[in-house]
NUZASE-407681 format. One record per residue (C-alpha): chain; x, y, z; residue in three letters. Coordinates in steps of 0.001 Angstrom, whole numbers, plus 500000, padded with zeros to 6 digits. Example, Ala and Ser with C-alpha at 12.3 -4.5 7.8 and 13.67 -1.06 7.14 Angstrom:
2
r kette=A X=512300 Y=495500 Z=507800 rest=ALA
r kette=A X=513670 Y=498940 Z=507140 rest=SER
end
This chain:
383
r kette=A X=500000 Y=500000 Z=500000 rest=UNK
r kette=A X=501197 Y=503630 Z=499082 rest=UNK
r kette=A X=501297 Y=506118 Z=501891 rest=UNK
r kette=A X=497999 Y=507303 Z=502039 rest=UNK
r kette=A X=498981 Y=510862 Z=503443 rest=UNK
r kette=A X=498079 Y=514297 Z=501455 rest=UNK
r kette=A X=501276 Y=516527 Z=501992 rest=UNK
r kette=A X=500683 Y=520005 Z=502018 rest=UNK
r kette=A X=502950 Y=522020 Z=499485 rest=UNK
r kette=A X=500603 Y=525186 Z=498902 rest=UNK
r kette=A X=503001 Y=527628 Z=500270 rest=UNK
r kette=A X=503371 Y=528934 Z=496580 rest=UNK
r kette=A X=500032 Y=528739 Z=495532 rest=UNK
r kette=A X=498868 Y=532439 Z=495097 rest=UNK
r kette=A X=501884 Y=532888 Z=492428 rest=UNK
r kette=A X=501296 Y=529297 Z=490983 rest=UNK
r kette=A X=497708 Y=529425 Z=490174 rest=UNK
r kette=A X=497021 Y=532851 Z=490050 rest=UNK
r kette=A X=494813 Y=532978 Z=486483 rest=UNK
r kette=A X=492681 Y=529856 Z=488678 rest=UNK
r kette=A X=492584 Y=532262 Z=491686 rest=UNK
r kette=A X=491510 Y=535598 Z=489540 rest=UNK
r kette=A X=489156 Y=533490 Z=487617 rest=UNK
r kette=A X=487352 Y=532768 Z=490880 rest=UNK
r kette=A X=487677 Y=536406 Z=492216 rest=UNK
r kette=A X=486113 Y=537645 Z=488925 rest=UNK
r kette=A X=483088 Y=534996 Z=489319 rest=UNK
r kette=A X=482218 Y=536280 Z=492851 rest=UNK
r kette=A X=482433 Y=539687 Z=491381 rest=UNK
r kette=A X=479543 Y=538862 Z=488987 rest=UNK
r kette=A X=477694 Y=537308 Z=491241 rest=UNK
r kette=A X=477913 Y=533441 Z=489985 rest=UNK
r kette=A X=477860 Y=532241 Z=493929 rest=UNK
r kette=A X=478959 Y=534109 Z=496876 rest=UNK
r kette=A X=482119 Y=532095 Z=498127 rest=UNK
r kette=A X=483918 Y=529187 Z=497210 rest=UNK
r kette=A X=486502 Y=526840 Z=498513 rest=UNK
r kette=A X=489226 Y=525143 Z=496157 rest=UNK
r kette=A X=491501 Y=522310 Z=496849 rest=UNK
r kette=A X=494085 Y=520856 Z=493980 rest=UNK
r kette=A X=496448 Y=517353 Z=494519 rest=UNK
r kette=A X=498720 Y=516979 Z=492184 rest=UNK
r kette=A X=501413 Y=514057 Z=492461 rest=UNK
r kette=A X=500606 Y=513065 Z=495901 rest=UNK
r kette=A X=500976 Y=516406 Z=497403 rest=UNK
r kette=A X=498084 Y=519268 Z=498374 rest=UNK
r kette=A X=499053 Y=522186 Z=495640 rest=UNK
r kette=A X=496199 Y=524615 Z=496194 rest=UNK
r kette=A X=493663 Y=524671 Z=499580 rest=UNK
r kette=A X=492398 Y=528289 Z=499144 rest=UNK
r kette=A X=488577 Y=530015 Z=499981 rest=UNK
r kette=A X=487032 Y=532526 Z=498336 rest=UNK
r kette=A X=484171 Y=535563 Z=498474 rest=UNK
r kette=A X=481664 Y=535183 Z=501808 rest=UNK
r kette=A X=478637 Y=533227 Z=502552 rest=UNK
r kette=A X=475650 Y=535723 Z=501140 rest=UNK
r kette=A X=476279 Y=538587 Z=499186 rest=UNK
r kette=A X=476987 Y=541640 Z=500709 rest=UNK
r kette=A X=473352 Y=543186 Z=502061 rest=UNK
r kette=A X=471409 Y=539677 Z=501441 rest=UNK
r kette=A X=471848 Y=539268 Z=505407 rest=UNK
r kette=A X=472271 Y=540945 Z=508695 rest=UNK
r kette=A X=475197 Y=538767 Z=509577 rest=UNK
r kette=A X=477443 Y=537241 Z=506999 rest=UNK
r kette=A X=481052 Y=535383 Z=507147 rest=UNK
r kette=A X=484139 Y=534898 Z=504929 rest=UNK
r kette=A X=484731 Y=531302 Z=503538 rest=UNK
r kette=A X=487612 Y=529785 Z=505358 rest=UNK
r kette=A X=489759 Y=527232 Z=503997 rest=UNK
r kette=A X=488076 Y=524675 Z=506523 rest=UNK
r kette=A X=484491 Y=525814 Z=505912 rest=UNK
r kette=A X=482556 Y=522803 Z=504980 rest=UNK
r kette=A X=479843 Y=522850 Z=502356 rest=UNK
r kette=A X=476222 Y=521248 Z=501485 rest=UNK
r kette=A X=478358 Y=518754 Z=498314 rest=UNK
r kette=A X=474934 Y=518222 Z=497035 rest=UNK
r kette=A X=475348 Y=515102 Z=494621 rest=UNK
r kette=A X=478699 Y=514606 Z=495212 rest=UNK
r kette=A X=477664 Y=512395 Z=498253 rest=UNK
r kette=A X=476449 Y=509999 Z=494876 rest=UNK
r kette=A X=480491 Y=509164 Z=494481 rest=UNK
r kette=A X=482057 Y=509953 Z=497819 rest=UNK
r kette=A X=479332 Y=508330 Z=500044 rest=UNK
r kette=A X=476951 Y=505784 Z=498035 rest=UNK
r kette=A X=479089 Y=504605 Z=495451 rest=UNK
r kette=A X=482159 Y=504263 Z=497745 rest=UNK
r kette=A X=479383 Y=501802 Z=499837 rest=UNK
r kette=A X=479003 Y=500181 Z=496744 rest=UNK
r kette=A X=482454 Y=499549 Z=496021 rest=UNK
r kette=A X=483317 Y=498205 Z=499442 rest=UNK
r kette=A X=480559 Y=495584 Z=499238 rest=UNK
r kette=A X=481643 Y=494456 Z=495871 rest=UNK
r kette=A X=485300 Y=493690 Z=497076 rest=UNK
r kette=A X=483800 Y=491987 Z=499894 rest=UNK
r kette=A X=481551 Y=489899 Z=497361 rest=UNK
r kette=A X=478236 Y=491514 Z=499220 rest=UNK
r kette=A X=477387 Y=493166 Z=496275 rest=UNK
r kette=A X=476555 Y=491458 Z=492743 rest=UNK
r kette=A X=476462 Y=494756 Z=490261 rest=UNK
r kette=A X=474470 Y=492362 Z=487446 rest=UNK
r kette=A X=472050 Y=491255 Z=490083 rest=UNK
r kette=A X=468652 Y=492355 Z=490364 rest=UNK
r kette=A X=468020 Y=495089 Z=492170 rest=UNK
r kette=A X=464587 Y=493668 Z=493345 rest=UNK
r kette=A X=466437 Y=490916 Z=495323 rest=UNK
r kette=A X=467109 Y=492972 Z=497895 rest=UNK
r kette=A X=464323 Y=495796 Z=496993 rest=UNK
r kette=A X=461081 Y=493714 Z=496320 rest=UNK
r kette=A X=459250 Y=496622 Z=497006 rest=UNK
r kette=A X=460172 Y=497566 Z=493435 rest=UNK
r kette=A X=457813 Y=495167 Z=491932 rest=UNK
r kette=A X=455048 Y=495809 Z=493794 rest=UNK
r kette=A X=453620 Y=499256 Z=492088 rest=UNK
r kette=A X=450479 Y=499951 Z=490876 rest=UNK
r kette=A X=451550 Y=500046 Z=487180 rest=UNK
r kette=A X=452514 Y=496166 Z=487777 rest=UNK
r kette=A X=455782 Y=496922 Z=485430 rest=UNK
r kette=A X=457647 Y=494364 Z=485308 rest=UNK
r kette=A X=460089 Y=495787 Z=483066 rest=UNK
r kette=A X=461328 Y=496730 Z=486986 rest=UNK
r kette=A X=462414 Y=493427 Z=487287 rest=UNK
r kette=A X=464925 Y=493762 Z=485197 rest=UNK
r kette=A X=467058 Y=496803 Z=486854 rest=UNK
r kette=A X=470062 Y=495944 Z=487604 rest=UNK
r kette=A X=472697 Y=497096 Z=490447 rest=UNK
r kette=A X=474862 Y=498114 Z=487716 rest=UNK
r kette=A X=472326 Y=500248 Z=485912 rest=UNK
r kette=A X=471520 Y=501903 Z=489206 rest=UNK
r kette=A X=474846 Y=502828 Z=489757 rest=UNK
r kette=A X=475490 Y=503745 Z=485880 rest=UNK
r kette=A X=472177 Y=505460 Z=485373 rest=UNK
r kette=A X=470423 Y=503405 Z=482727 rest=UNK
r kette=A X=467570 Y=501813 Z=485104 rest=UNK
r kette=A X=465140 Y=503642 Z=483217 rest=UNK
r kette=A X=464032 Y=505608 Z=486202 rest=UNK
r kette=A X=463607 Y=509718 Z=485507 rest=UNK
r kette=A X=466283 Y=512472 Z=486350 rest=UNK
r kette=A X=463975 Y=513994 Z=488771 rest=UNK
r kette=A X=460614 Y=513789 Z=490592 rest=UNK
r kette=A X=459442 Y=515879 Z=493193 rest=UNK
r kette=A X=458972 Y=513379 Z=495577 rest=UNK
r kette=A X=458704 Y=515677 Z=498272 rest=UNK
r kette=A X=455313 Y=517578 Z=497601 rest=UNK
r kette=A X=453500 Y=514523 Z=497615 rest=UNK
r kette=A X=455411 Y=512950 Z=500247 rest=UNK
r kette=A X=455851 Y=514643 Z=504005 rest=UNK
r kette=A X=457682 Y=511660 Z=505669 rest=UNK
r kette=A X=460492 Y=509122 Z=504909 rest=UNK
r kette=A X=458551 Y=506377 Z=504591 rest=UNK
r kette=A X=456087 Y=508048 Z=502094 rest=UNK
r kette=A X=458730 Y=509642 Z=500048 rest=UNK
r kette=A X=460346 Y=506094 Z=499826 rest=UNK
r kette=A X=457055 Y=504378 Z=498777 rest=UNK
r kette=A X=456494 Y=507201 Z=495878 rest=UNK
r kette=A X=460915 Y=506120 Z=494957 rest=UNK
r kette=A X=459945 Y=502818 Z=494749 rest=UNK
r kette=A X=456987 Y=502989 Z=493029 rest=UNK
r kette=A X=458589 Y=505933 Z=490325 rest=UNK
r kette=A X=457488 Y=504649 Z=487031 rest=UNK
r kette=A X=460180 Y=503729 Z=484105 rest=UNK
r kette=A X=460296 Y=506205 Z=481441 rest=UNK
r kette=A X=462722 Y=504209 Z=479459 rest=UNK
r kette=A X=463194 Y=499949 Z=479268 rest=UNK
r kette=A X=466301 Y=499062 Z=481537 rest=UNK
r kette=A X=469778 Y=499635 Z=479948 rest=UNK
r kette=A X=468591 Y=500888 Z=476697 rest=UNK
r kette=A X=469195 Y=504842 Z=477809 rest=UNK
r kette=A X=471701 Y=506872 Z=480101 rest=UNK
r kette=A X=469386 Y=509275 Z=481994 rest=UNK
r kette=A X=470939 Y=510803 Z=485034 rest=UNK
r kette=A X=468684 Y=509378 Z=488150 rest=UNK
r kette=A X=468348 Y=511245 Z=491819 rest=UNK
r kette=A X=465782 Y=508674 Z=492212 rest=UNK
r kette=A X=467981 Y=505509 Z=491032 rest=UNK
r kette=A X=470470 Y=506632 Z=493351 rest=UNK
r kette=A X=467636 Y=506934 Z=496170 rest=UNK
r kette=A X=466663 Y=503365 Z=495335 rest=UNK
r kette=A X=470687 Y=502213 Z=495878 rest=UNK
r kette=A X=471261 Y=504148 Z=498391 rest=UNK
r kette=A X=468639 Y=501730 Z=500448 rest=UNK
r kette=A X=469413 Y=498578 Z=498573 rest=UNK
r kette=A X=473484 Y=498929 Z=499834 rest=UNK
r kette=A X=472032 Y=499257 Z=503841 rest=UNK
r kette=A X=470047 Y=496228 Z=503632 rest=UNK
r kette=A X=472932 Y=494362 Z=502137 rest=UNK
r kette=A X=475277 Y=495954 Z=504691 rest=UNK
r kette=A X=472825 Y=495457 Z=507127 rest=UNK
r kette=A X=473428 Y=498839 Z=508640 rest=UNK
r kette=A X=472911 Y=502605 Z=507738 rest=UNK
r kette=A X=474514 Y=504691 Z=505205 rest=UNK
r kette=A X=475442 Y=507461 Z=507471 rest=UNK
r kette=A X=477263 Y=504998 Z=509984 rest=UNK
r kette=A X=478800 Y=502739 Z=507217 rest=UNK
r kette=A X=480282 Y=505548 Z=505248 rest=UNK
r kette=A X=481785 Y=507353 Z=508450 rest=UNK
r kette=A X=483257 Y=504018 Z=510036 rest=UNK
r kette=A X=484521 Y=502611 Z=506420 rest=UNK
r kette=A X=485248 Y=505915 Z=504343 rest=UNK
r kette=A X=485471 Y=509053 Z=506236 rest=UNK
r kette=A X=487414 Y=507847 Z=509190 rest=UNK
r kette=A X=490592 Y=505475 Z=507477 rest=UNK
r kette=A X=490447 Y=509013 Z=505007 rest=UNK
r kette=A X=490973 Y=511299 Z=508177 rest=UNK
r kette=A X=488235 Y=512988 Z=506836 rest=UNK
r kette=A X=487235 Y=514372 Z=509711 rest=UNK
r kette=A X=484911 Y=517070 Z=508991 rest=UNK
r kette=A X=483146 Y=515074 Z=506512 rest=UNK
r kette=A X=479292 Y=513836 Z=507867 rest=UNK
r kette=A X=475786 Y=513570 Z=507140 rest=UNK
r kette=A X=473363 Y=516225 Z=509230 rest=UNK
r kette=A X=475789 Y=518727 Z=510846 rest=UNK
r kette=A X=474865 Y=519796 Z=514619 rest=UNK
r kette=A X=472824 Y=522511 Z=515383 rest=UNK
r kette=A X=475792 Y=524310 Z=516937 rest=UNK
r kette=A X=477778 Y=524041 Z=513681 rest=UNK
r kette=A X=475063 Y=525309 Z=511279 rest=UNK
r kette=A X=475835 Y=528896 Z=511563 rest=UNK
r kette=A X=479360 Y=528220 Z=510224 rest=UNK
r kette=A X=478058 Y=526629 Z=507260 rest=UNK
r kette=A X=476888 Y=529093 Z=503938 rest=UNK
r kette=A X=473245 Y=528815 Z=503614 rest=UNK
r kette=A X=472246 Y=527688 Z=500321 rest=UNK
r kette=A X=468957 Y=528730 Z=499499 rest=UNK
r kette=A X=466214 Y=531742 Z=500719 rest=UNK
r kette=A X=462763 Y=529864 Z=500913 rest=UNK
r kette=A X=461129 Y=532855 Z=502503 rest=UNK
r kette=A X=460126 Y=534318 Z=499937 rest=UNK
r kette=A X=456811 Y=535828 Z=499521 rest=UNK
r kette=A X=454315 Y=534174 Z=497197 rest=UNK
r kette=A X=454385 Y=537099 Z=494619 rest=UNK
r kette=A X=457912 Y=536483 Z=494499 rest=UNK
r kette=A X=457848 Y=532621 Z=494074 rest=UNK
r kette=A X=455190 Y=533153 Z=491182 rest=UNK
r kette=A X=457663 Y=535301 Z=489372 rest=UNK
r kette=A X=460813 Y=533349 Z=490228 rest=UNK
r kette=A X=460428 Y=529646 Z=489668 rest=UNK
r kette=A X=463866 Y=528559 Z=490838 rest=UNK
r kette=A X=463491 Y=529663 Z=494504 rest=UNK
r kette=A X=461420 Y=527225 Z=496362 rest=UNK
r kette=A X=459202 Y=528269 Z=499458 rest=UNK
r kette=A X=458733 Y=524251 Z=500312 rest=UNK
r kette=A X=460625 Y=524910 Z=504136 rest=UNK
r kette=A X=459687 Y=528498 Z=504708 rest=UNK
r kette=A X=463248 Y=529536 Z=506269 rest=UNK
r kette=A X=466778 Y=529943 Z=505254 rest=UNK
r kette=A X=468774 Y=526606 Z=504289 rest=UNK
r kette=A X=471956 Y=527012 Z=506261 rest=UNK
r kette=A X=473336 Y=523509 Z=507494 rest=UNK
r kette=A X=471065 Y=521563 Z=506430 rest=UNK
r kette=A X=470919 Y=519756 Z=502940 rest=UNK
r kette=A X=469502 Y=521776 Z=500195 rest=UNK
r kette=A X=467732 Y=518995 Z=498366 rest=UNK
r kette=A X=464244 Y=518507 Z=499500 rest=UNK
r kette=A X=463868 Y=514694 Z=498817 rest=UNK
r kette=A X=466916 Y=514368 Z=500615 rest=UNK
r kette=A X=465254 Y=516433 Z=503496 rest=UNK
r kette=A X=462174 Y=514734 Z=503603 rest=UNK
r kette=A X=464385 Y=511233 Z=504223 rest=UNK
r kette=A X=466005 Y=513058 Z=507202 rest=UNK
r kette=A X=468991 Y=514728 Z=505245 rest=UNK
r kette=A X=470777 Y=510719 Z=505461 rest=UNK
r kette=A X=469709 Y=509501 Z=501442 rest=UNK
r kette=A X=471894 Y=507747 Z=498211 rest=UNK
r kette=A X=471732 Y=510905 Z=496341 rest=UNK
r kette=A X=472646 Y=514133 Z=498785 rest=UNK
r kette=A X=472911 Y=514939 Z=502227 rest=UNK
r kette=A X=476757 Y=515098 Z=502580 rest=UNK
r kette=A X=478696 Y=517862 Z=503998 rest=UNK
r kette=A X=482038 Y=518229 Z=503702 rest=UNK
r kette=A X=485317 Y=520566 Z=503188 rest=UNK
r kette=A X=487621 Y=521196 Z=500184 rest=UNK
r kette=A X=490064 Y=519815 Z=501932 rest=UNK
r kette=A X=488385 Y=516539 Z=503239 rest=UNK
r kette=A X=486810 Y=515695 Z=499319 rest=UNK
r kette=A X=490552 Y=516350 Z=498592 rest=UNK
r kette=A X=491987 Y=513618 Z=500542 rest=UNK
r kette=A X=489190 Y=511511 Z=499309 rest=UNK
r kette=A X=490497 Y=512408 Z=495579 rest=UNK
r kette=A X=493526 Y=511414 Z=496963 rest=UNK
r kette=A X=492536 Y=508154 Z=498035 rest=UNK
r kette=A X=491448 Y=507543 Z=494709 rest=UNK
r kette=A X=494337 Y=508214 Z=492847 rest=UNK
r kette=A X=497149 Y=506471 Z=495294 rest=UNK
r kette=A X=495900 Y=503078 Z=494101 rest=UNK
r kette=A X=495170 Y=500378 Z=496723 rest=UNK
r kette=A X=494235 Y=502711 Z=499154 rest=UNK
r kette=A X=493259 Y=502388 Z=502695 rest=UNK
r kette=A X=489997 Y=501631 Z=501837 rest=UNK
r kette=A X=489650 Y=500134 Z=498240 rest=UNK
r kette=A X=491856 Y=497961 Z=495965 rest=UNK
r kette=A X=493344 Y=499627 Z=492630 rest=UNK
r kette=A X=491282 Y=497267 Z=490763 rest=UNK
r kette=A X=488007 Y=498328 Z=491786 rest=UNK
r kette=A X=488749 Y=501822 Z=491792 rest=UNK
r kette=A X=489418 Y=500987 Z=488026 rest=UNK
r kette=A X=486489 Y=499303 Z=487590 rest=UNK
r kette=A X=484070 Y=501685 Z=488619 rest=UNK
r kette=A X=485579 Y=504893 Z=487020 rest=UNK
r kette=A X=485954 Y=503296 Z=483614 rest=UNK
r kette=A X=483164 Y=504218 Z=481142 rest=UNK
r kette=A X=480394 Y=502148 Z=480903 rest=UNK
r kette=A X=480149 Y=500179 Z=477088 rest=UNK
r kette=A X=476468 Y=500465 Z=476866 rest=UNK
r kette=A X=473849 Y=502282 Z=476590 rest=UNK
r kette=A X=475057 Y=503853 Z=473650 rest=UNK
r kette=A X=476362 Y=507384 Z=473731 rest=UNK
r kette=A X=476581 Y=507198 Z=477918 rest=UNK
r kette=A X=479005 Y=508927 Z=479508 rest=UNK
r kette=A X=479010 Y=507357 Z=482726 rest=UNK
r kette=A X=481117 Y=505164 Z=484820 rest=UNK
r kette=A X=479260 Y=503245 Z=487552 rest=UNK
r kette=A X=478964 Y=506304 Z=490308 rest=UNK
r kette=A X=481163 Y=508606 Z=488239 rest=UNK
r kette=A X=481077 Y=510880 Z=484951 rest=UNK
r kette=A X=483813 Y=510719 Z=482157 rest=UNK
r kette=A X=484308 Y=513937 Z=480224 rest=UNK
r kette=A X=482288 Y=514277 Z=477074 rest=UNK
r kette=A X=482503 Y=516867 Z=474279 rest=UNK
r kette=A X=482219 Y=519728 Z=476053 rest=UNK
r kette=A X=482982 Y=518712 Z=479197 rest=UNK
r kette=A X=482593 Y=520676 Z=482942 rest=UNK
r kette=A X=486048 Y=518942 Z=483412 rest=UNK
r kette=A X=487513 Y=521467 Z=480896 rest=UNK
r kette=A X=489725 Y=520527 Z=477580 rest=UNK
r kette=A X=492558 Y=518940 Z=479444 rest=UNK
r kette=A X=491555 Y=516420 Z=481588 rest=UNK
r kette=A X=492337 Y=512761 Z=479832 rest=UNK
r kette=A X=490334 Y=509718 Z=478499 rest=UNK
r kette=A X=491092 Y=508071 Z=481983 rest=UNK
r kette=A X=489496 Y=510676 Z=483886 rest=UNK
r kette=A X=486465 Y=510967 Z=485970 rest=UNK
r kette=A X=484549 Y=513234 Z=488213 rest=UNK
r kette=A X=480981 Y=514307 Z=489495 rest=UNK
r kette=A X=479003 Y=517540 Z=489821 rest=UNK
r kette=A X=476744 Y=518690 Z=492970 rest=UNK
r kette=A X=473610 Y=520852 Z=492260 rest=UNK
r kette=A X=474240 Y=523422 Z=494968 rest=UNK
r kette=A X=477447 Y=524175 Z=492720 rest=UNK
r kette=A X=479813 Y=521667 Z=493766 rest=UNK
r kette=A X=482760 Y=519220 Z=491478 rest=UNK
r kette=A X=485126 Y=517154 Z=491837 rest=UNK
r kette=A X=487462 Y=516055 Z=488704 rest=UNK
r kette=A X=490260 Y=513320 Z=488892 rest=UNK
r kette=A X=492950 Y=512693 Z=486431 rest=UNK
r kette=A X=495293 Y=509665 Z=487313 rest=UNK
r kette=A X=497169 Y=510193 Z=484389 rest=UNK
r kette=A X=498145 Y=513520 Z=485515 rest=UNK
r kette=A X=497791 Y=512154 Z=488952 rest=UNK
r kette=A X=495829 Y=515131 Z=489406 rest=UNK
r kette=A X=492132 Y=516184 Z=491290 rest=UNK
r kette=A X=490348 Y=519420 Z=491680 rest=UNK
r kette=A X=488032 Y=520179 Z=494277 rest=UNK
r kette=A X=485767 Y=523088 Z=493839 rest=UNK
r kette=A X=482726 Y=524048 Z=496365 rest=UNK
r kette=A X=480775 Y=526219 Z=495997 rest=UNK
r kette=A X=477173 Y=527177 Z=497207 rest=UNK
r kette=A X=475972 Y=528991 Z=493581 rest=UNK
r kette=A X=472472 Y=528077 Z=495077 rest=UNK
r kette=A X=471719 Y=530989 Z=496470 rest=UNK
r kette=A X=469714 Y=532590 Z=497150 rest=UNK
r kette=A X=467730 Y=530254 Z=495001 rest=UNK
r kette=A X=468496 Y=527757 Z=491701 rest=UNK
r kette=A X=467881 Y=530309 Z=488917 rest=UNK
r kette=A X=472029 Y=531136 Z=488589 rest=UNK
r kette=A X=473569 Y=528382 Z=485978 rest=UNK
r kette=A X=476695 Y=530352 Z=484976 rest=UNK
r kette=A X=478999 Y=528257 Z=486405 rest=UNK
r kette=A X=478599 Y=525965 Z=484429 rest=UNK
r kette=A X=480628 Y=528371 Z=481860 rest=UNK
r kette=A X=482757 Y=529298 Z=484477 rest=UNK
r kette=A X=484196 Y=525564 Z=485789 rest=UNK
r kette=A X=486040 Y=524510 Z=482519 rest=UNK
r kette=A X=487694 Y=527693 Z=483010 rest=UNK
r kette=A X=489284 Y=526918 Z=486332 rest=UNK
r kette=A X=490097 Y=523822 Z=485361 rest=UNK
r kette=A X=491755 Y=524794 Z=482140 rest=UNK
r kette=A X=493634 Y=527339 Z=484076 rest=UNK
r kette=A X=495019 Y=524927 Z=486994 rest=UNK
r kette=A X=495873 Y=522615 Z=484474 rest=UNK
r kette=A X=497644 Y=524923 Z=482492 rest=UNK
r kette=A X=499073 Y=526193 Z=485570 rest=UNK
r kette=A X=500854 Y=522639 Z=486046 rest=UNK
r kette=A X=502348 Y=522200 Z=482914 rest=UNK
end
């Protein structure tokens, strides 16, 4: 086994990526999120750990912070890769997991919907994982659902909108589904199997599922649900479905119905922490994972045709968020409140970039243009 420790060699950084660093500024300055926090590895060493802008916007609040370097973040979907998947790929070394089983082995309740598909029966643990189960991107589980157990029902019951493994079709509620099928086979919860397995060999220490009360103020809110109705009606990104500001707890409202612990979001975490995760990754047999299956579940799925996704993990397409640079070997995953992580082991290379572009509600997409930038300019940076 390699040594698993991130060295810190950022003393330099400011000169070293200083296009990455103005790049950033210049976002804040137009208002693409409020504050962000950056972490790059590069050959087995921490190259960058630097934070950015403030919580809110100046005047959106009576009290507002600066982003530290150790301010942790609502990751959004990035708890798909560093929390669910990682389950996923534990239980498969362990020979817990069979990725071309059925998922309805362990999840009857599947099968039992009232559309009496039984295309369902054909889902498999891979397809879950690689998002071709023919489940939707998205349902709003949550307005018709005010408990766990009723939002899980509606999951399970979610019908197909495509025949298993014929289309890619990014899934929140696939990864819902897997999210549950990985604790009955583990015979224990998510939240406790991913801190005793994942977060704690990784020293990642600030890394966790439902933040305490007495740690939510230190946490950037990502989302202003008190808005008026008049103002909802005329601004369909911000939802009202809480009533209050979203700081420290997870942005996603399926995920909050479940109890903020769920296979697609709920994890909070630092730059640092997802960068020792990265880390992890790219060391090969790792404290937690053999090189093998980390190779496995990165590589690009063959099938359906024109998918771009590894089981748990993105490659970079044509455009890509990753940038121009990153390799055919690469991999990486986005979170909705404005979150990424990209890997190249080629370059033997990850960037961590959180942000928390949600607020004060959803209706902001430019960083989308703005993330290939930063990563074109780190990589550049290194060459």
């Amino acid at each position: 086994m390699k040594d698993s420790s991130l060295i810190a060699a950022y003393d330099n950084q400011d000169a070293h990526f200083s296009a990455a660093f103005s790049t950033i500024r210049q976002a804040i300055a137009d208002r693409v999120f409020p504050g962000a926090s950056l972490a790059v590895t590069h050959a087995g060493k921490l190259a960058a750990l630097k934070s950015f802008g403030s919580f809110v916007y100046p005047g959106d609040l009576e009290r507002n912070h600066q982003v530290q370097p150790d301010t942790i973040f609502d990751i959004a979907s990035l708890t798909k890769p560093l929390a669910t998947t990682t389950m996923a790929m534990i239980l498969y070394e362990r020979g817990e997991l069979e990725l071309d089983g059925p998922a309805a082995g362990t999840l009857p309740e599947i099968l039992e919907t009232p559309s009496d598909d039984h295309r369902r029966g054909d889902i498999k643990f891979r397809m879950l994982l690689a998002h071709s189960s023919g489940l939707p991107a998205y349902e709003k589980l949550f307005l018709k659902a005010r408990s766990r157990d009723d939002l899980l029902r509606a999951a399970f019951g979610t019908a197909l909108t495509a025949d298993p493994g014929t289309r890619p079709e990014y899934s929140d509620v696939g990864f819902i589904i897997l999210g549950i099928a990985l604790e009955r086979i583990a015979e224990e919860p998510l939240e406790l199997f991913c801190k005793r397995e994942i977060f704690g060999p990784l020293a990642m220490t600030r890394t966790r599922f439902n933040p305490p009360t007495e740690l939510r103020s230190q946490i950037p809110p990502t989302a202003d649900e008190t808005a008026p109705p008049s103002a909802a009606e005329n601004n369909m990104a911000r939802s009202t479905f809480r009533n209050r500001i979203i700081q420290g707890e997870v942005q996603d409202e399926n995920a909050s119905v479940l109890g903020g612990v769920a296979g697609h979001a709920g994890l909070f975490s630092t730059a640092e922490d997802v960068a020792r995760f990265a880390h992890a990754m790219l060391i090969g047999n790792n404290p937690i994972l053999r090189s093998e299956t980390v190779s496995l579940f990165t590589t690009r799925e063959s099938t359906p045709t024109g998918t771009s996704r590894a089981l748990g993990w993105d490659t970079p397409s044509a455009p890509s968020q990753s940038g121009k640079h990153f390799g055919p070997k690469s991999y990486g995953h986005l979170g909705y409140t404005g979150t990424s992580l990209w890997i190249d082991p080629e370059r033997e290379l990850s960037i961590t970039l959180l942000t928390n572009r949600t607020w004060p509600d959803c209706s902001n997409h430019a960083i989308k243009q703005l993330r290939p930038k930063i990563h074109d300019a780190i990589v550049e940076s290194l060459v």
